[in-house]
C-alpha positions, 0 to 999 in steps of 0.5 A: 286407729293410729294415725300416720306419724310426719317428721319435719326436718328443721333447719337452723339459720347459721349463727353469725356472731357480733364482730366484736363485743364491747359492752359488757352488761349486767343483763346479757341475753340468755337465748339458748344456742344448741349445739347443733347450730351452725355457728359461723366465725373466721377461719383463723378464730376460736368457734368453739370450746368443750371440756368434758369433765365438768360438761362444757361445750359453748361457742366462742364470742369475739369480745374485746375492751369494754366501757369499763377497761377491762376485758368484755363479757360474752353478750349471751351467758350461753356463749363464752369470749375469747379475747381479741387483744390476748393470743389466740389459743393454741398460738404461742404467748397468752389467750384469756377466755371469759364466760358467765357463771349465771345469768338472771334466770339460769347458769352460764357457760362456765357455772361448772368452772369451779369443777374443774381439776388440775389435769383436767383437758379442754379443746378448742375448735377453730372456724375452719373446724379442722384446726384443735388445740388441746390444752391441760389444766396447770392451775386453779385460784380464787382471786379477790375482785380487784387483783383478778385483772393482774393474775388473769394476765400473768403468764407463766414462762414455763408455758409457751401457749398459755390459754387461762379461762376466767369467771366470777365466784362467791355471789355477795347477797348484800352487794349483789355482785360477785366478790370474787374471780375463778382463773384456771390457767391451761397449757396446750399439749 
């Protein structure tokens, strides 16, 4: 005998980001955040980015300076920061976006960041979700730790909207941190 089969529609509650992060911290959230989710930021922000050829979608998180003085990591691996005191993508000057490559218990919004090729194209989605800005990768360096803060922040004066993404590269086993910063520098087309 078959029995009747019931289909329940499940509805998310809309996801509205922290106003700004921070605090950056060893131990950020891994909850996952689907992509259907209703994600809910200011008209005039990033809410999302997505680059296809290496698999990214993610939400886009407000992070600002951290305890440390540098730039804040997103509190979720699952989301990635764009930087408040940068331009905003898409805008003329600088943008930085930054995300996680692993987490403690599985990969980061930027764990395939490393995939990426020069030419390589990536979008980013506003919160009124009719506002996209396409840019295209120009170029991709492995920096050691401590001069990553100097290149994340050069700006290509060829470039007139310059967004560059950054993530943390060559897991050291005995430091257990990463020795190295992966920054891909894009030019919106």
């Amino acid at each position: 005998m078959l029995r009747p089969v019931y289909y329940t529609h499940v509805t998310l509650a809309p996801i509205i980001p922290k106003k700004i992060i921070t605090i950056s911290t060893d131990t950020p959230s891994e909850v996952v955040i689907p992509p259907e989710a209703t994600y809910e930021v200011a008209a005039d922000k990033p809410r999302q980015i997505s680059m296809p050829s290496i698999g990214l979608q993610s939400f886009v998180q407000q992070v600002g300076v951290d305890q440390n003085g540098r730039v804040a990591v997103p509190d979720n691996i699952n989301l990635v920061g764009w930087f408040i005191n940068s331009a905003r993508p898409g805008e003329r000057g600088l943008s930085v976006i930054d995300g996680h490559v692993y987490g403690q218990y599985g990969p980061g919004m930027f764990t395939a960041l490393h995939n990426a090729k020069i030419g390589d194209l990536l979008t980013v989605e506003y919160g009124d979700h009719n506002t996209k800005y396409t840019f295209r990768v120009k170029t991709i360096r492995s920096v050691p730790e401590s001069e990553a803060t100097g290149v994340l922040f050069e700006r290509d004066e060829a470039i007139e909207d310059q967004l560059n993404l950054i993530t943390c590269i060559n897991f050291n086993h005995q430091s257990q941190k990463y020795d190295n910063r992966l920054i891909v520098t894009t030019e919106r087309i």
